[in-house]
Steps between C-alpha positions, in 0.01 A plus 500: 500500500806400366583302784194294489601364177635167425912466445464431143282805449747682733758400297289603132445857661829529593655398173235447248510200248755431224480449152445131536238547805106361383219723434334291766718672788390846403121343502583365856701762648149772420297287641675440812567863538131539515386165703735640739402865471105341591633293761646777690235738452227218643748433829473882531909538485591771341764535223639736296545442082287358289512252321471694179765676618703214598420364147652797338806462670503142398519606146754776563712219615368216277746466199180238354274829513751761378533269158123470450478879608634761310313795806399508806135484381503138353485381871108626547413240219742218660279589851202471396535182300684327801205642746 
């Protein structure tokens, strides 16, 4: 799935966001991972990871999300607002 994604959101999963990146990327980013995930799954290709998954390792990566997050488990609430 990874592929499919845009550069930028290439680039996010590879790296995450910095300190100064906008709340609005990590908004963007989830939904992309799952317009992307749909998109796929209706052309019948399939993919492996999720894009929870994917999201997760966003945040692992994502200095933005490890300041707002003390655990792991603060990115469920971070999901589901974004989605």
């Amino acid at each position: 799935m990874t592929i499919c994604l845009s550069r930028i959101d290439r680039e996010l999963l590879a790296g995450g966001v910095g300190e100064g990146g906008r709340n609005t990327s990590v908004a963007k980013f989830a939904r992309n991972l799952i317009g992307t995930a749909l998109q796929l799954q209706y052309l019948g290709i399939q993919h492996s990871g999720s894009p929870r998954q994917l999201f997760e390792t966003y945040g692992d990566r994502s200095k933005l999300l490890q300041k707002i997050c003390s655990d792991s488990c603060c990115i469920e609430p971070i999901w589901d607002l974004y989605t």
